[in-house]
Structures are given as structure tokens and as C-alpha cells.
N, C-alpha and C positions, 0 to 999 in steps of 0.2 A: 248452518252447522250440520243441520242432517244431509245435508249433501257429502259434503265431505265427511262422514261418518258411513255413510254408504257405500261410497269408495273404496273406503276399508277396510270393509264389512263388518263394521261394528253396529248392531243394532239396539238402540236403545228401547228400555221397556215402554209400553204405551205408546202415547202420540204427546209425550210431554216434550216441550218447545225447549231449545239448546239456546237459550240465549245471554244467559247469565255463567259467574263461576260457579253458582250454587248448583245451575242447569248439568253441570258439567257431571256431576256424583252422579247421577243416573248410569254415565258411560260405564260399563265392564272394570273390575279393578286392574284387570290385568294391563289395560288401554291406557287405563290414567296414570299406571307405574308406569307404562314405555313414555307414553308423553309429557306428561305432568297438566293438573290443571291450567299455569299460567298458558302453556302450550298451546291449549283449547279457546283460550279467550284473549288474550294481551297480545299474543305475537303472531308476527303476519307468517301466514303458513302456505309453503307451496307444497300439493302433492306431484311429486314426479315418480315415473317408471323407472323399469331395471336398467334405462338407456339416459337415466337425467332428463326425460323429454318433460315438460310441462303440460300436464294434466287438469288442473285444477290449482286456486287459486284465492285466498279470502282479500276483502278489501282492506285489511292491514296489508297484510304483503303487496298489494298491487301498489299501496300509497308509498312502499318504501323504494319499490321499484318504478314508481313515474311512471304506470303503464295504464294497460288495461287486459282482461283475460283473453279477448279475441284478438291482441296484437302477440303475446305471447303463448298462445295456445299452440301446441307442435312443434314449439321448438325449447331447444337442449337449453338446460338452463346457464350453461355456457355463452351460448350467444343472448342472454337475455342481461347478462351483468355487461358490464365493461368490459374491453377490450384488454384492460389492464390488469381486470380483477382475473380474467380467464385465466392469461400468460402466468398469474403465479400461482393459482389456484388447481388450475384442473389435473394439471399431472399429480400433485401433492394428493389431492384426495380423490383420487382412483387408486395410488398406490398405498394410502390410510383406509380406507375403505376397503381392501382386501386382507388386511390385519385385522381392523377395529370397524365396530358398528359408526361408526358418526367419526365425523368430521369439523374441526372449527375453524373460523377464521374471522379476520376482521377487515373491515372495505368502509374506506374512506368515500363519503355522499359530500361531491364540490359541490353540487347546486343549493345542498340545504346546509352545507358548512357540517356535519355530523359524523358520526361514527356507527353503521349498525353490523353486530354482529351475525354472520351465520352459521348455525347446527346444521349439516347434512346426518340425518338419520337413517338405519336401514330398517323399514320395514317389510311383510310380507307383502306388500303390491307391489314396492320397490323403494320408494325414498321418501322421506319428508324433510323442506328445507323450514327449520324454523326461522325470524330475522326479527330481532328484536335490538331497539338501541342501547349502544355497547357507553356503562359509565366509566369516569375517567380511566379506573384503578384496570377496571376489566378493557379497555381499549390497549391501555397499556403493556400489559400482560400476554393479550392476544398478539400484538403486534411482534412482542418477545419472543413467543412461540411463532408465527411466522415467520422469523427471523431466522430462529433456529432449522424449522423444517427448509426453509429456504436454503441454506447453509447444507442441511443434508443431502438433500437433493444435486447440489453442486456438487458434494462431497462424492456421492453416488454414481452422478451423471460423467466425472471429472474421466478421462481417457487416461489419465498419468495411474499405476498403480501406485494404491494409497491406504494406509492401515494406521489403526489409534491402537495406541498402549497403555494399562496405568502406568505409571511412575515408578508407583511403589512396589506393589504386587508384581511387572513386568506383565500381567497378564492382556493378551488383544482382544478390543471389546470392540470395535469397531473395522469394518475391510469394505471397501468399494466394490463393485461389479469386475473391474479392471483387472483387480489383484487375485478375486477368485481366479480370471480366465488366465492369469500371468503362476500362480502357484500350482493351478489346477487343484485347489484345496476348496470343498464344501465349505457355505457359511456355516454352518453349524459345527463344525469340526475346529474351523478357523477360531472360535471363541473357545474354544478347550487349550488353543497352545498358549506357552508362551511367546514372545518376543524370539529368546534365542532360537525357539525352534528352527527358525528361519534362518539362522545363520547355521555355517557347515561348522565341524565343533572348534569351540574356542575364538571365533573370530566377529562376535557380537559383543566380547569384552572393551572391545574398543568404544564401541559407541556407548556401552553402560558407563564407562570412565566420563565420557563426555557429560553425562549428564548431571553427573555430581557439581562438575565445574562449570557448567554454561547457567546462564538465566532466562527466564521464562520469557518469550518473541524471539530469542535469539535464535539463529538458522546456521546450520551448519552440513559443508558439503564433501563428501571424498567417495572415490571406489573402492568397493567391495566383494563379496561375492553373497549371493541368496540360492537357501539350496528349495528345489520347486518338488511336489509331492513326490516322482517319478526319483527324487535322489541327485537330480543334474544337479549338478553346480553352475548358476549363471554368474555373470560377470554385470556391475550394474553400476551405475551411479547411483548412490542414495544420498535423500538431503531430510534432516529432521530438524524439527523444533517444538518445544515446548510452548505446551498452550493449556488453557482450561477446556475442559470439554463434559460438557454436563454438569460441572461440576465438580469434574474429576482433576489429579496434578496429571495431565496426559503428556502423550508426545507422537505426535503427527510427523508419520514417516512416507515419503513419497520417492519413487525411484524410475527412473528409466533403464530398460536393458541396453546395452551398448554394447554386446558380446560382439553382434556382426561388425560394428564401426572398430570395437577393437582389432579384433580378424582382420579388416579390411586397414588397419594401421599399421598390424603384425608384416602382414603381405606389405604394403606400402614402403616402412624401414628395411626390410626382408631386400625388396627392388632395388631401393635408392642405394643400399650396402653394396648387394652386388652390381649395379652402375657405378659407386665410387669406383671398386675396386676395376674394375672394365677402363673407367676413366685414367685412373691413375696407370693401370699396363698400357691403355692409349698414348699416354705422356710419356712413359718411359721409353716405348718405343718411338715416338713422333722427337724425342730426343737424341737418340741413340742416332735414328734415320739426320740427323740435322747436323750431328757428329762427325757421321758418316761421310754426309755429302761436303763437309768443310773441310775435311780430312780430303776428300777426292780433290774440292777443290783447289786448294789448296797446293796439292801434291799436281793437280796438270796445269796450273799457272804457271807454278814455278818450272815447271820443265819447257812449256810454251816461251814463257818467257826469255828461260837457257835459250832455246834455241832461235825464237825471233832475234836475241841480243845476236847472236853470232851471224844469223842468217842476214840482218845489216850491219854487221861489221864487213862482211863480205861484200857485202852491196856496195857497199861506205869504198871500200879500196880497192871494188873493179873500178867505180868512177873516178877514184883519185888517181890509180896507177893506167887507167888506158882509157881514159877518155878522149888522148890526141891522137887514137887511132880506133875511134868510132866515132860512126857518120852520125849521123842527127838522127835516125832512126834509133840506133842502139843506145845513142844515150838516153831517147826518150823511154826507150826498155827498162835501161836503170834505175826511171824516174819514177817508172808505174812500179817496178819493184819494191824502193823504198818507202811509196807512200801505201803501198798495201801491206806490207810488213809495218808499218806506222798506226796504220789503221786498226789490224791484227792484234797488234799490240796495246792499243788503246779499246777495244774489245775485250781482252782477257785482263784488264783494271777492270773493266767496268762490270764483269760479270763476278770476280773476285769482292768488289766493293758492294754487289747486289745481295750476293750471297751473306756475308760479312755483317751486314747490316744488325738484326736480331741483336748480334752477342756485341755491338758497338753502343745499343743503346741503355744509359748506364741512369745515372740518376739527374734531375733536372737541376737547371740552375740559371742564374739571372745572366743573360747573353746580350750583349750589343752587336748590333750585324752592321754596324756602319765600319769600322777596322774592318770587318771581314769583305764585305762589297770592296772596298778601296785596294784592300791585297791580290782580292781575284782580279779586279779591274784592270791592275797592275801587271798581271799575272798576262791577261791577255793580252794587251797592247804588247809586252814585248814579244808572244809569238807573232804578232799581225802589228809592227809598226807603224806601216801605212795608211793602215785605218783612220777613220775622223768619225769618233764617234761621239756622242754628245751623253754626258750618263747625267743623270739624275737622282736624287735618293734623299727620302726625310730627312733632318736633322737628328731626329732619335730612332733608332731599331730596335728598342728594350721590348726583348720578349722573357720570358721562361719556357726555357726547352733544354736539349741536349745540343751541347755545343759541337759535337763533333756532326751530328748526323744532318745538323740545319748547316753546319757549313759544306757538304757535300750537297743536301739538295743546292742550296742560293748556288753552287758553283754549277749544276747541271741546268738551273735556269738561267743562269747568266751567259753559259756559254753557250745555250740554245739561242735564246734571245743573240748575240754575237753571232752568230752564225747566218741565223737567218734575215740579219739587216746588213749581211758583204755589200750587197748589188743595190742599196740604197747612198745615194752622195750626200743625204745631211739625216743619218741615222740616230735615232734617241734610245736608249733604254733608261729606264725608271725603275725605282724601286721604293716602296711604299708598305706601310705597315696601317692594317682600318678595323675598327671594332670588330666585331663577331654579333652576333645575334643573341650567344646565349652571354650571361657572365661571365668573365675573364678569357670569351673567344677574342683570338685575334687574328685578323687575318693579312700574310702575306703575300703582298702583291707584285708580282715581275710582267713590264707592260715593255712593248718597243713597236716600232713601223718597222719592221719589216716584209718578210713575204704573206705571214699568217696563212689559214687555210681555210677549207671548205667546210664550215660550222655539220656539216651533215654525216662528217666524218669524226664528229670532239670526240666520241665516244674510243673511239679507236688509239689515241694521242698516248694515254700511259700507259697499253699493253705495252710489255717487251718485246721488240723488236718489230715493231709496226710502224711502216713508215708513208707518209703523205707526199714526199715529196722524192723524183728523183732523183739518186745517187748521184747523175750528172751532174743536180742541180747545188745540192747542195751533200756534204758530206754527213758520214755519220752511220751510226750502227739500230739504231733504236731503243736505247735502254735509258740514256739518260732522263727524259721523264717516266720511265718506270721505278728508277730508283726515287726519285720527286714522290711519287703515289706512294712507295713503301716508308717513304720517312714520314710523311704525314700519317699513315696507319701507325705505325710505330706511337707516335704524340696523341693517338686517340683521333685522328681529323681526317678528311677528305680534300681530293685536289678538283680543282676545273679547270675550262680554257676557254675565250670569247673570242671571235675576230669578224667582229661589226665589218661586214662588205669585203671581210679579205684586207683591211688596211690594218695591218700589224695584228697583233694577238697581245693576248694578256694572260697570264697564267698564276692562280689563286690556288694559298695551301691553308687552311684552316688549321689552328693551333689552340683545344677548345682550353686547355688552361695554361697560357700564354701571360696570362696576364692576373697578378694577385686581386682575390676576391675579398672587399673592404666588408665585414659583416656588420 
């Protein structure tokens, strides 16, 4: 005991032995007021420095701490508890410790099943830990207040600004580190305002209403503004709830600024406003332009047309009235005439029908394409009697589409397909309808032997007027599967084409709602 009395530098009179509590009255009074007797004899006492280091040690304290004084001699009495006891202890009483002389706390002993409490004291060398076992009521109790310091702490530590109110009085008794740096307001000035002060005038009434009618855990969230010492007005989210707090009927206010995210939402609708409005003079004009062009078109079919009709009329009655006084050369003249005025002619349909297309597609509806194959079929055999063609086609064609624009495509595949199986003697075309991939796709399929072509070229097949095959070979302008490709856009779908080795082709239009979706 005079060891640690020496430490202190309290020097007891004579060479009277400390070994009792009676030993202990010898100590200075002013020693036994900081410590108290039990201090000196019952509890296990560490001396540490201004740094918490472990200095000195009696054999109560060692026996609490399962040590010995050469294992923990030099170091922080941090690393001599728990790893657990540090994590909730040391920051709490460094920042107790710089308000208040001492420190409590309470640390659960697994090895011995127990409870012992510690005093961190300040004295003039630097600290004394007293530890002495904590009874039930007082383990309890401690626990409570660590509970609560813990809680402040959080409260303290917490990044979100964050401020306590009474209830009653409206007055702020509590503010985080956060909200200082967010009001730019001193703690100490902070516990002089009110509540309202914080709001700009009149607009803290709202949440005083709230509080009459909500109940205590209940949370509640909207935007606001908080005016910050400087007089700004910020723009925030605030979320409060009623709670006890010491004791107190309080109310725990927490908020984030959102001025920039506002801003940057301001700008955001600000953009998208003038996008619509860019969008929409896009549309009117990309209207107007489509007007325009239908309008042109329109107006040079019909004059093309005037005038191909006439220009084989003419045709039509050099060969009728003098063909018995032209040689074979000149009728063959009249013959390329015709069929290029024919040609010309079937040209300015098919770019009138291209064009056309947009304002043909109207609202869907339940279409059978077996009548329509059988009419086009029909349709061609009487240009091309001769023919021996062999057609083929499901028993059912039931899609959902536009019945006007799926009978223009089926008719530009069909008469592709016809076209390009002339030079075949046992020619087939087929026509088939197969699921889709997604729900209610269906896909339409037009297959034949005929010429097909060079798979390395598919890409090239539904541009307008792009063509694979010589005009010698076979006729034609290039549009009819361009218009194929716009009616499946039209329907939401895309077209293909396959021709395995050059033996016929095959030509697929996707139709993705084609077909009712059973939910």
C-alpha cells in the first residue's frame, strides 16, 4: 500500500504499515475524500498515467483482470480489458473525462460468470481505475447508463443532422456535431433557441400541428426549408418522431439537405420541358414533311400515271393499226415499249403504296389470310396461265394484324416467290404461319424453289430498290420486299430471308402480337 501511496505522493506519518481499513486514517484527509477508504482496501486499484498507460497495480485488480503486473505493465489500459470492453468504452470516456473527473462503466467477466464495475478517476499523476464487483441493482443501472452513453454517442457520432426538442417548452436541449457544422450555429447558443428558430417565420407551424396529433415512435417525413445562422434558407428533407429522451416528452428531428438534388431536379424538368417541347415541333414538322411528301406523291403518280395510261394507249394502237406493215424488228420495238411503260407503271403503284403505307395502318383486328392467299393466287394464274404451279398453305391463317397492310405484304411475297420459280417445271410455294419466340409472336412464313440467292447478300434483300438478280433474268423494280420490311415495322416486327445452297428461299415476317395473350 505504501507503494502506491508513493506514486501519489501521499505520504503517510511514521512508518505505520497500510494494511488494514483502520491503516487507512493515517492517509491525509484530503486523499481519503478523493478515494474513499473502501478505495484503499476492497477494490482492486490500477494507477495509470495522463496516457491510461499501466503503472502500477494491487493484487485485487490483477485478480479481476486474470493477469499479472509484468504482463500488463506499459501498456494502455485499453489493450489490457477486452477487445469488446475497449470498442464501447474508450471513446465514451475520453470524451467523459474531458467534462467530468471519472468515468463509469460496467464489463461483463465470461470466465468467472460476473459483473465488475469500473471508476476511471482523475488524479494529479493521472488516473486511478478502481474495479470492484458490480451488485445486481448497480450492474443494472450501469448497464442503463451505458446504454444511454452509447446512444449518445451514436447520436453524436451520427453524419445525418440531428437535434432534440422538449415537447412542451419547444426548447433544443440536445444537437449533434452534424447540425452544428450544417447551421453553422455554436452549441451553446444552439440550447438558447427555440425549435422555431430554425424554421424561416411561420413555417414550423406545421410540424407543431403534427405533433399534437401523432403518438410517441411514430415518424413522420416531408420537405421543408431550415433557415442556417448566415439567414440562407435551405431546402431539406426533415423526418421527426417523438420519443423520451432523459426523461424528457422530446422530439428527434433529423434531416438531410437536398437543395443540390432539388436544383439538379429543377434543371432536370427544366430539360425534359424543353425536350418535349423540341419533341413535339419535331413531330409537327416530321408531320407536316409526310404531308408534304404524300401530297407530292400523290400529285406525280397521278400525272405519271395520266400519262403512262396514254403513252400505252399509243402503244396499244401503233400495234393494233400497223403492225401488218412492221417487220419483226418494229414490232419487237412496240413490245419493249409496252412492257416498259408496264413496268413504269407498276413502279409508280409500288412507290405510291410505299409511301401510303403509315396512314393505311389503321387498328388491328382478327384476319384470316387463307381467302387472301387463294384471291392473290387466283390473281396470278390469270396473268401467267401457263404456269404449273403447285401452292401450298396451312389450313388456318388466323393472325391479329391490319388487314389491309398484311394483304399488301402476302401479295408482294407471293408474287416474289411467282416470279422467281418461272424457270422451275414442278414449282411449289408454301405458305405457313409458326409461333414466335415471345408471347403472342407469330410468325409468317412464304417458302418456294425457286431461284433464291446468295445468303451473303440477305442483308441487301429489303432495301428499296436493290436487286440480286439480273433484270434479264428475271423482272422487277426492287421494292416489293421493301414494302414486306415496312409492314412488319409497322406491326412492331422484323423481316428475314434463308436460301440453304441457293435451293429456293424462304421469307419470314414476325407479327409480335399476332396472336391473343391467354393471361
Amino acid at each position: 500500500m505504501t507503494r502506491f501511496l508513493d506514486k501519489f505522493r501521499v505520504n503517510p506519518p511514521g512508518n505505520v504499515p497500510l494494511n488494514s481499513p483502520q491503516d487507512v486514517n493515517v492517509i491525509a484527509p484530503s486523499v481519503r475524500h478523493e478515494w474513499g477508504i473502501e478505495d484503499l482496501t476492497l477494490d482492486g486499484i490500477v494507477l495509470l498515467d495522463h496516457q491510461l498507460v499501466v503503472v502500477d497495480a494491487n493484487p485485487r485488480a490483477l485478480g479481476f483482470l486474470h493477469t499479472s503486473l509484468s504482463v500488463i505493465s506499459g501498456y494502455s489500459l485499453w489493450d489490457v480489458v477486452s477487445q469488446e470492453t475497449a470498442s464501447q468504452h474508450e471513446e465514451a470516456a475520453k470524451q467523459a473525462l474531458v467534462d467530468s473527473d471519472q468515468y463509469v462503466f460496467v464489463v461483463h467477466e465470461s470466465f468467472e460468470n460476473s459483473w465488475v464495475e469500473y471508476t476511471l478517476r482523475r488524479c494529479a499523476a493521472g488516473y486511478i481505475a478502481n474495479l470492484r464487483e458490480a451488485g445486481p441493482a448497480q450492474k443494472y443501472q450501469r448497464l442503463l447508463e451505458d446504454s444511454k452513453r452509447y446512444n449518445q454517442l451514436i447520436f453524436e457520432a451520427n453524419p445525418n443532422v440531428m437535434w432534440v426538442f422538449d415537447r412542451t417548452s419547444l426548447q433544443i436541449f440536445a444537437v449533434n456535431q452534424a447540425a452544428i457544422r450544417f447551421y453553422g450555429i455554436a452549441r451553446k447558443t444552439f440550447m438558447t433557441l427555440g425549435m422555431d428558430a430554425l424554421f424561416p417565420e411561420g413555417e414550423g407551424a406545421e410540424l407543431l400541428h403534427s405533433l399534437h396529433t401523432g403518438k410517441e415512435g411514430q415518424s413522420e417525413m416531408r420537405l421543408c426549408r431550415q433557415k442556417k445562422m448566415d439567414g440562407k434558407a435551405v431546402l431539406v428533407e426533415l423526418a421527426w418522431s417523438q420519443v423520451k429522451w432523459n426523461g424528457h416528452e422530446a422530439v428527434l428531428v433529423s434531416l438531410a439537405d437536398i437543395s443540390d438534388r432539388h436544383m439538379a431536379d429543377t434543371v432536370l424538368k427544366k430539360s425534359n420541358a424543353e425536350l418535349q417541347q423540341t419533341l413535339l415541333a419535331q413531330q409537327a414538322e416530321l408531320k407536316n414533311a409526310r404531308h408534304d411528301l404524300l401530297t407530292f406523291t400523290q400529285a406525280v403518280s397521278t400525272d405519271l400515271q395520266d400519262s403512262l395510261h396514254v403513252a400505252q394507249g399509243f402503244a396499244a394502237r401503233l400495234a393494233e393499226k400497223y403492225s401488218p406493215v412492221l417487220d419483226d424488228q418494229g414490232l419487237h420495238y412496240v413490245r419493249r415499249i409496252q412492257a416498259s411503260i408496264s413496268q413504269l407503271a407498276r413502279l409508280v403503284d409500288d412507290l405510291r403504296t410505299l409511301a401510303q403505307l403509315p396512314l393505311r395502318s389503321g387498328t388491328l383486328e382478327m384476319v384470316d389470310l387463307v381467302p387472301v392467299c387463294r384471291s392473290l393466287f387466283a390473281d396470278l394464274r390469270k396473268i401467267d396461265p401457263d404456269r404449273d404451279v403447285t401452292i401450298e398453305m396451312d389450313s388456318s391463317l388466323m393472325l391479329v394484324g391490319n388487314r389491309g397492310l398484311l394483304t399488301t405484304a402476302l401479295f408482294c411475297l407471293l408474287d416474289n416467290a411467282w416470279k422467281f420459280t418461272a424457270k422451275k417445271s414442278e414449282a411449289w410455294i408454301k405458305v405457313g404461319l409458326l409461333p414466335g419466340k415471345l408471347p403472342g409472336e407469330m410468325i409468317l412464313l412464304v417458302a418456294d424453289n425457286g431461284a433464291g440467292f446468295d445468303p451473303v447478300y440477305s442483308g441487301n434483300l429489303f432495301t428499296a430498290f436493290q436487286r440480286l438478280h439480273s433484270s434479264a433474268d428475271f423482272t422487277g423494280n426492287g421494292l416489293g420486299l421493301a414494302i414486306v420490311k415496312r409492314v412488319a415495322q409497322l406491326h412492331g416486327g422484323t423481316v428475314w430471308a434463308e436460301s440453304p445452297e441457293q435451293m429456293g428461299a424462304s421469307f419470314s415476317m414476325s407479327l409480335p402480337q399476332a396472336q391473343p395473350v391467354v393471361s
